[in-house]
C-alpha positions as CSV (number, residue, x, y, z in Angstrom):
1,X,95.4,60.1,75.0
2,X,94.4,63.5,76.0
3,X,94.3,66.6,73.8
4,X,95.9,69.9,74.2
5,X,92.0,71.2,73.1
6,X,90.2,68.5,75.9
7,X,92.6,70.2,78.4
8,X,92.3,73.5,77.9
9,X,88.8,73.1,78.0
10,X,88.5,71.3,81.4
11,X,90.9,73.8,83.1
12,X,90.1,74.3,86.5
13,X,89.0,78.1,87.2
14,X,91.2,77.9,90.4
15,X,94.6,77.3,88.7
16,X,93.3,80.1,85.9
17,X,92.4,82.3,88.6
18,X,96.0,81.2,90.3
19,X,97.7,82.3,87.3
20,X,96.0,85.6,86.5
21,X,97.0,86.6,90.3
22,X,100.6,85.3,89.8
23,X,101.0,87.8,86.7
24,X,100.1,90.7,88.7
25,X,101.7,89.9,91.4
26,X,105.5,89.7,89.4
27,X,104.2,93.3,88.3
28,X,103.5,94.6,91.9
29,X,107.6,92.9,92.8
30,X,108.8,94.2,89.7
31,X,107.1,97.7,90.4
32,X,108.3,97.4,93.8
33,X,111.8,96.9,93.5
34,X,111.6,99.6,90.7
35,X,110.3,102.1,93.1
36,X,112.9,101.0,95.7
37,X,115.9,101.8,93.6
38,X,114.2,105.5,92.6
39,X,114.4,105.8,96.2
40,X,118.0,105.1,97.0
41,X,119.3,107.3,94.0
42,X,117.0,110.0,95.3
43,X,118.4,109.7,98.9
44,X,122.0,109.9,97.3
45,X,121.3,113.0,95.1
46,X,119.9,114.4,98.7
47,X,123.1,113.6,100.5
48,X,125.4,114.2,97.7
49,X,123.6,118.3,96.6
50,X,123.8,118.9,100.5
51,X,127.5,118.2,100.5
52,X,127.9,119.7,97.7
53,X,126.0,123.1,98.0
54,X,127.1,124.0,101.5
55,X,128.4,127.3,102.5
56,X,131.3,125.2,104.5
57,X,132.3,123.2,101.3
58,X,134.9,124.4,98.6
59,X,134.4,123.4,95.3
60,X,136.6,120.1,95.2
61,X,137.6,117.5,92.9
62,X,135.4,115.2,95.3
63,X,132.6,117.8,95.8
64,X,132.7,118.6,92.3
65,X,133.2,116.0,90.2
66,X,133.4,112.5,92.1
67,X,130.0,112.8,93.6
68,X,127.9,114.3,90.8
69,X,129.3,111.4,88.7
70,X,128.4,108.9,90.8
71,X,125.0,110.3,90.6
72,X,124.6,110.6,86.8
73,X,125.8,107.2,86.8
74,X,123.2,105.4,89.7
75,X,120.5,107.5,88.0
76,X,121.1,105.7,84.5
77,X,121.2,102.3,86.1
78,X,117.5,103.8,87.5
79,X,116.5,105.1,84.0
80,X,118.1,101.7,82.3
81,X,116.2,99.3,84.9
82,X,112.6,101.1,84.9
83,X,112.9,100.6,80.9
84,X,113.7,97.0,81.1
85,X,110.9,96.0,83.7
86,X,108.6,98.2,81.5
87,X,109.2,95.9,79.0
88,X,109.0,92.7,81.2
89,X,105.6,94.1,83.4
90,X,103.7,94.6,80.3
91,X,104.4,90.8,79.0
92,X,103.2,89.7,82.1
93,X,100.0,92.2,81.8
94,X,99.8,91.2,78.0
95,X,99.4,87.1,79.5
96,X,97.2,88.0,82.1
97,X,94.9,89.5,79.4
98,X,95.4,86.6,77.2
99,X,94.6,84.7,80.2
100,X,91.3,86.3,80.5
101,X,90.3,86.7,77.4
102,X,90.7,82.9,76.7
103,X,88.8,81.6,80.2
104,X,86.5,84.4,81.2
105,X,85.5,86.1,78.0
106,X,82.7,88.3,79.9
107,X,85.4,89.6,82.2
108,X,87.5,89.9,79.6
109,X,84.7,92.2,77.6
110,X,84.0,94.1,81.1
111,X,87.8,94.9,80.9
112,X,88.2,96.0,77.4
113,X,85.1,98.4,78.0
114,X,86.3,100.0,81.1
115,X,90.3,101.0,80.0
116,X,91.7,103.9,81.5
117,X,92.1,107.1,79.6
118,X,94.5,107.2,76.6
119,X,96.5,109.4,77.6
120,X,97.9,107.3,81.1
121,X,99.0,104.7,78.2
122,X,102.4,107.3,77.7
123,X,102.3,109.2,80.9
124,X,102.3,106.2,83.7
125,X,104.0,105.7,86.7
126,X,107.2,104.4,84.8
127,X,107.6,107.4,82.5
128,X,107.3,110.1,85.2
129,X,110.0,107.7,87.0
130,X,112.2,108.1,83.9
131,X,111.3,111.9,83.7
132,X,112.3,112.5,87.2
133,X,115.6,110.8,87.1
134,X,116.7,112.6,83.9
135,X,116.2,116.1,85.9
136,X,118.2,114.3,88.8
137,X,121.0,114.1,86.1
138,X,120.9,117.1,84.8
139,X,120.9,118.6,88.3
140,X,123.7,116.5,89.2
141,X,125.8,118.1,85.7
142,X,125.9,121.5,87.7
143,X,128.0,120.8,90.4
144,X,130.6,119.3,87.3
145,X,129.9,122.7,85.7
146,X,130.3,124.9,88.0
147,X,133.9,123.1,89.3
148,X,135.2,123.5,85.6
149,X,134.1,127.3,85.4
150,X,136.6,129.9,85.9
């Protein structure tokens, strides 16, 4: 009988190496996708401000209130599912570190030497995604504003 310990130890580099790659690559589909959906809410707050803010256009119910909501509302979803894919991109970072760490320990060391500046740990690609849709809702509130303003 063989023992989870003989295993591990006669792992083949090329399914290791084949599993390291397949963690990244979830994160470059997850990242992705989450780029792809910051896209479409910011081509709808486009469409929607120049329909909105147009000399033609009289402050409606539609122009007003209808779109603007339908903004705040896509751009939550956004701010909702960069969160959650945060959360799932770094497990899958966290196992491809595990991964090296437990079958290429110099790598692994080279890694851990070589980090990126503290500072990219808060302010990354996800959290300037977050900041940017919050200022697309809060620029989507003025049209709802300014239709309930005397």
């Amino acid at each position: 009988m063989v023992t989870k310990t003989k295993r591990l130890k006669e792992t083949d580099g090329d399914y290791v190496r084949m599993y390291y790659e397949h963690q990244y690559d979830r994160v470059a589909r997850l990242e992705s996708l989450r780029l792809s959906i910051t896209n479409v809410v910011i081509t709808l707050s486009v469409v929607s401000f120049t329909f909105s803010f147009s000399n033609n256009q009289s402050n409606n119910l539609m122009s007003g209130v209808v779109l603007p909501t339908i903004l705040v509302v896509s751009n939550i979803f956004a701010i909702v599912y960069i969160y959650m894919t945060l959360r799932i991109i770094r497990a899958h970072l966290d196992r491809a570190k595990i991964t090296l760490g437990q079958f290429a320990p110099a790598l692994h060391t080279i890694n851990d030497e070589n980090k990126p500046p503290k500072w990219t740990d808060r302010f990354n690609l996800a959290t300037n995604q977050i900041i940017f849709h919050v200022l697309l809702i809060v620029l989507s509130s003025l049209p709802i504003w300014m239709y309930y303003q005397p």
